[in-house]
PLY file of the C-alpha trace (Angstrom):
ply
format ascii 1.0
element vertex 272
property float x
property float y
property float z
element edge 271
property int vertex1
property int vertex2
end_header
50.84 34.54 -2.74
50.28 31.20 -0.48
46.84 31.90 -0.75
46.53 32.41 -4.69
48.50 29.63 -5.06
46.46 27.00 -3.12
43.05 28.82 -4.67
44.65 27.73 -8.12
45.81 23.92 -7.13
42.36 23.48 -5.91
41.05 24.53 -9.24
43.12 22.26 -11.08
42.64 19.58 -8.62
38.74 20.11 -9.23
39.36 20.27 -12.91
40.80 17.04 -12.60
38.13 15.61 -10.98
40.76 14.63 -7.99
39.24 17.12 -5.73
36.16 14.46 -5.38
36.40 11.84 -2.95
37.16 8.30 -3.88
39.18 7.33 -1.24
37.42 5.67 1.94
38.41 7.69 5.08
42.03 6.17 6.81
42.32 4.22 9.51
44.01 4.71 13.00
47.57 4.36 11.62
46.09 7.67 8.48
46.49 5.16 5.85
43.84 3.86 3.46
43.92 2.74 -0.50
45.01 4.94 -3.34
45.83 3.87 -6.55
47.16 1.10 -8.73
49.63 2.20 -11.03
49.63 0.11 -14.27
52.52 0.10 -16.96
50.68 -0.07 -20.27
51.15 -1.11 -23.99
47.96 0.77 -25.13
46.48 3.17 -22.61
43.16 3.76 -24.82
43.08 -0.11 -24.90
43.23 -0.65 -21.10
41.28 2.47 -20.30
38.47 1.40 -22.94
38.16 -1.99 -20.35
38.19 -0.16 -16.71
35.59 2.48 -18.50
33.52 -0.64 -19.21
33.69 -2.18 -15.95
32.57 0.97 -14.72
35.04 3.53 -13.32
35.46 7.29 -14.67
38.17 8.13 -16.80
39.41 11.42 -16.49
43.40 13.51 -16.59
45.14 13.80 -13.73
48.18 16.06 -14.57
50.27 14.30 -16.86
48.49 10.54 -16.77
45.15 9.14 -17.70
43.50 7.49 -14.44
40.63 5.89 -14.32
38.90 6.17 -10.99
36.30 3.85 -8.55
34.97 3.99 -5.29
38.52 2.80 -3.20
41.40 3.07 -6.68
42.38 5.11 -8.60
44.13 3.27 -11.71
46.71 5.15 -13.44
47.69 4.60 -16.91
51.15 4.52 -17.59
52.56 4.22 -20.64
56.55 4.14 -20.69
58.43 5.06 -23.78
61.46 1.83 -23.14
61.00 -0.31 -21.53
57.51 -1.92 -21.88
56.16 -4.38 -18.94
58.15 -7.28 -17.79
55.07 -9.10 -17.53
51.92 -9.54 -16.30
50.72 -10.16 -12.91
50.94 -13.64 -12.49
54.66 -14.99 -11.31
54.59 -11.58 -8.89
53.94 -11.74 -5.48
50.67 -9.75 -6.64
49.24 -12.29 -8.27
45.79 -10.24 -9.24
43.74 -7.41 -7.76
39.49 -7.61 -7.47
36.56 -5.99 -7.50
33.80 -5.98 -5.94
30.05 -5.43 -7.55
26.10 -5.75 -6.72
25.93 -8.71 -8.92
27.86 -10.46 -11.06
26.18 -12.14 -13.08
24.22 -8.60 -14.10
27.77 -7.29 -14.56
29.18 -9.68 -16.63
25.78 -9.73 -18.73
26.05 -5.90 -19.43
29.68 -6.15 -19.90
30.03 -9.03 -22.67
27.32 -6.60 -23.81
29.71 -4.06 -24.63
32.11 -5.60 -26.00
34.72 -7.13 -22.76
35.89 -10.74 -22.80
35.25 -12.17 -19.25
36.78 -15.42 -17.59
33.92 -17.71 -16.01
34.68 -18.28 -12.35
36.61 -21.06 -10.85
34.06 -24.16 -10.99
32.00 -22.48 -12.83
30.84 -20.65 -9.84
28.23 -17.62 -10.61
29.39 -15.15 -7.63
32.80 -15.01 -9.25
34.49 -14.16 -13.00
37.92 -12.67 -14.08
39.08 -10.01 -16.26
42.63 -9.95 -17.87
43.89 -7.07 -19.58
45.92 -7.20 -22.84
49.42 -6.57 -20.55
48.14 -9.35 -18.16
46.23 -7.83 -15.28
44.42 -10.02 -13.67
41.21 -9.00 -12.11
39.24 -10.93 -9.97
35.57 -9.91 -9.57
33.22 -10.79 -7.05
29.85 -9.52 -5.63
28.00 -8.31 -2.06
24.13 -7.32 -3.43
23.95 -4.86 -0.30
27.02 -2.86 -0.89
26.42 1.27 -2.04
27.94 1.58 -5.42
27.53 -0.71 -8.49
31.42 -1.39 -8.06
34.13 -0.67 -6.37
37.80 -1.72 -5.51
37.82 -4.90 -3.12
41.07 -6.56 -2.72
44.71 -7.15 -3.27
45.86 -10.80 -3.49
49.43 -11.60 -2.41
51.03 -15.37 -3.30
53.69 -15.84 -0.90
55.39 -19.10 0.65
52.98 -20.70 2.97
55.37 -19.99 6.10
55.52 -16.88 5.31
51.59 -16.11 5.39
51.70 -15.16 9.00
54.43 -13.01 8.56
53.10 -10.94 5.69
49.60 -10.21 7.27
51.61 -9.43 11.05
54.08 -6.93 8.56
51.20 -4.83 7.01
49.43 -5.17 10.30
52.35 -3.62 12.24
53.38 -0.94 9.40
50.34 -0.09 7.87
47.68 -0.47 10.52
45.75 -3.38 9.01
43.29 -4.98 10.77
44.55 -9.06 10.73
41.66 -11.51 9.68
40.41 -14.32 7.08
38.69 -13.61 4.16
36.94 -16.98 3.18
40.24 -19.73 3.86
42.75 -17.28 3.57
44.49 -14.97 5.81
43.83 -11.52 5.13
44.51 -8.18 7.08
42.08 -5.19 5.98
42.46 -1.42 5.15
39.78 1.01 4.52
39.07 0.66 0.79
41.15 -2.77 0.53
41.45 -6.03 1.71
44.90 -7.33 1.44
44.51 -11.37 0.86
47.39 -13.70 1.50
47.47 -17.21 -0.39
50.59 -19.94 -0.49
52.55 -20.70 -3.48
55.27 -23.31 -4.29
55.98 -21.05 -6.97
58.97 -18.56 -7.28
57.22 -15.05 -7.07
59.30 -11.69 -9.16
58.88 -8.06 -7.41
55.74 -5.80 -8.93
58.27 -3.39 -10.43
58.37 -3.14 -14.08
55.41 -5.86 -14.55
52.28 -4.42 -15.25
51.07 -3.79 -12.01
54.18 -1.52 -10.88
53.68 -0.54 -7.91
50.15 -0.46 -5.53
49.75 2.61 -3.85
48.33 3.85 -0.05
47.19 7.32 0.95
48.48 8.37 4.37
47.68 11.03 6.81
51.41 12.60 7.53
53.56 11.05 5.14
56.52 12.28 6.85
56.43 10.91 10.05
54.90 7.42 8.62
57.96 7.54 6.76
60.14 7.67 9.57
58.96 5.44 11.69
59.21 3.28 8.24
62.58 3.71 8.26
63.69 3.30 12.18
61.90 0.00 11.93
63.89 -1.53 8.51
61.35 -1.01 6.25
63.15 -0.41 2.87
62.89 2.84 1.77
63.40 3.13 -2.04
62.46 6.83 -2.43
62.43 8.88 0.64
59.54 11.27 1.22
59.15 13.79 -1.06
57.60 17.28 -0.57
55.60 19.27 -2.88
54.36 22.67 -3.31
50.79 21.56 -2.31
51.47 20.42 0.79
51.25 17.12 0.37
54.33 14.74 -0.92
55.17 10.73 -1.79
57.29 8.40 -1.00
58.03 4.73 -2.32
59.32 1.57 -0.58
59.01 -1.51 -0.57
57.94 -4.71 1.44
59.74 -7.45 2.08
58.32 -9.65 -0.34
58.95 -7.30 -3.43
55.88 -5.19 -3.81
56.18 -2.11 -4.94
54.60 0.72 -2.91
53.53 4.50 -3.24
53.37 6.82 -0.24
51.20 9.68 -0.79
50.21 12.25 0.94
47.57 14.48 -0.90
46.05 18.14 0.80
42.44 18.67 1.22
41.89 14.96 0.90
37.65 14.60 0.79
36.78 10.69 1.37
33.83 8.92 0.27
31.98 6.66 2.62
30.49 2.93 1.87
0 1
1 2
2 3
3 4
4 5
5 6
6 7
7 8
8 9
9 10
10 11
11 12
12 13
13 14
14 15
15 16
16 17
17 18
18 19
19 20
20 21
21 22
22 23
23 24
24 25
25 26
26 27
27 28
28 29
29 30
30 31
31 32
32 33
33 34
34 35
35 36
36 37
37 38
38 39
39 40
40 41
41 42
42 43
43 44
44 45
45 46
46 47
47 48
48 49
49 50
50 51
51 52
52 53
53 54
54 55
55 56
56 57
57 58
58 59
59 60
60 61
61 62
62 63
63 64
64 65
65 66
66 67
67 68
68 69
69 70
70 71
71 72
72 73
73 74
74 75
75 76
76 77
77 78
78 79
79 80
80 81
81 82
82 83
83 84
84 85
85 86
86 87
87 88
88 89
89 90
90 91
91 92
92 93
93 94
94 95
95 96
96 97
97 98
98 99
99 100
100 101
101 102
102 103
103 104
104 105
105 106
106 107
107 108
108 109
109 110
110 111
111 112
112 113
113 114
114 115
115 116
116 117
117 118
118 119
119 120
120 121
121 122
122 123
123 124
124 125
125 126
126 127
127 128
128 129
129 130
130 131
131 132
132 133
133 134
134 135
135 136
136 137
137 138
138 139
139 140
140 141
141 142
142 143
143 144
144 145
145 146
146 147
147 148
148 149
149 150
150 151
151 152
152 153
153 154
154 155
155 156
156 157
157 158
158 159
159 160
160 161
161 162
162 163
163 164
164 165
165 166
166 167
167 168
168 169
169 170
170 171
171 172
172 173
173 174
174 175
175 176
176 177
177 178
178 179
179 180
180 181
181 182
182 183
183 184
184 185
185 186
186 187
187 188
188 189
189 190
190 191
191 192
192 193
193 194
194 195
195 196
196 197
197 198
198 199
199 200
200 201
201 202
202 203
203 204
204 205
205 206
206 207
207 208
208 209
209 210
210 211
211 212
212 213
213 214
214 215
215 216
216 217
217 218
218 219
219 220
220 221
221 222
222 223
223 224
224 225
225 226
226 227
227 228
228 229
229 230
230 231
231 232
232 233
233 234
234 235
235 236
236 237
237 238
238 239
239 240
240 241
241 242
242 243
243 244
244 245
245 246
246 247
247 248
248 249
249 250
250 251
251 252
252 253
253 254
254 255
255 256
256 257
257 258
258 259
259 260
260 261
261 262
262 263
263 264
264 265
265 266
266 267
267 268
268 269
269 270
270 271
């Protein structure tokens, strides 16, 4: 019966299209990027945009995702209530991608239809994209990287004196590896890098915005999750099994983001 049973979760896992790699292989600590998990007005609307940028839209159980090399967005729409806000005013002030070129991008993407933001100053290696529930998306561009796009980074406004902090947390927790990314700190994980900028500005959790909740694939969710929880992290959902073998979790870091935890069985990774 075990047997039949994972024979027909890996059929509906192909069927899905989740049984194809778009995660980059974890790290040391078995962590790397999963998803973003977006609460959303329209979910055609929003959908319609990633599509453009280039991702693959596809069902995964009960949501529509949208998936790229590193993410996987998820399209949530929630019956009451709709998002808080956008992004901006949350300690996630945007997320980015990353493509060949941008200026080729942007051509082939006003092309079709999607309003883009010129970069600051005007610059030509840079543009935004902001989604009708306020997503920001920054996008930027290395000409020798493998796929036409993929996900790049997470950007995190925090105090200034607490920069250090942040980037030491998700280096001690998550197994980031601590470093700059242009002037700002930064810590990387495979699929992400996780950018840390100062505000003056009061910053709101993730949670209920549009950007709920950012979520990490890890190795053995179960211990991680312990060792989570005998070091203070706060633990908002406690692991969660499921009949797969696999199981999530949520908590969240100390500056209000929102986090998944999931562990997912036969996990195939793609390589940059």
């Amino acid at each position: 019966m075990k047997r039949l049973i994972a024979i027909l979760t890996m059929a509906w896992l192909a069927g899905t299209g989740l049984a194809q790699a778009q995660a980059f292989p974890p790290n040391d600590t078995g962590v790397t990027m999963g998803h973003w998990h977006l609460n959303t007005r329209d979910i055609e609307a929003n959908k319609r945009i990633f599509v453009t940028l280039g991702g693959e839209a596809m069902k995964a159980g009960n949501f529509q995702v949208v998936r790229f090399p590193g993410v996987v967005v998820y399209l949530h729409q929630n019956n009451a209530p709709p998002p808080a806000g956008g992004t901006i005013g949350t300690v996630v002030n945007h997320v980015g991608f990353i493509v060949q070129s941008v200026q080729r991008s942007v051509a082939k993407w006003k092309a079709d239809g999607l309003a883009v933001i010129p970069g600051n100053n005007n610059r030509a290696d840079q543009a935004f994209v902001e989604t009708p529930d306020g997503l920001r998306i920054e996008i930027l561009e290395d000409p020798k990287q493998r796929f036409p796009i993929q996900h790049h980074h997470v950007h995190f406004w925090v105090p200034k004196d607490q920069i250090p902090t942040i980037q030491a947390w998700y280096a001690k927790h998550f197994g980031a590896r601590p470093g700059m990314r242009g002037q700002n700190q930064a810590a990387d994980l495979p699929g992400v890098n996780l950018t840390f900028s100062a505000t003056d500005m009061p910053t709101v959790t993730t949670k209920g915005r549009v950007l709920d909740h950012i979520g990490f694939d890890v190795r053995d969710l179960a211990a991680f999750v312990k060792k989570l929880e005998a070091a203070g992290v706060t633990i908002d959902r406690p692991f969660t099994p499921n009949d797969q073998g696999g199981g999530l979790a949520f908590v969240y870091d100390p500056w209000g983001t929102y986090i998944e935890l999931n562990q997912r069985p036969n996990a195939v990774y793609v390589t940059q």
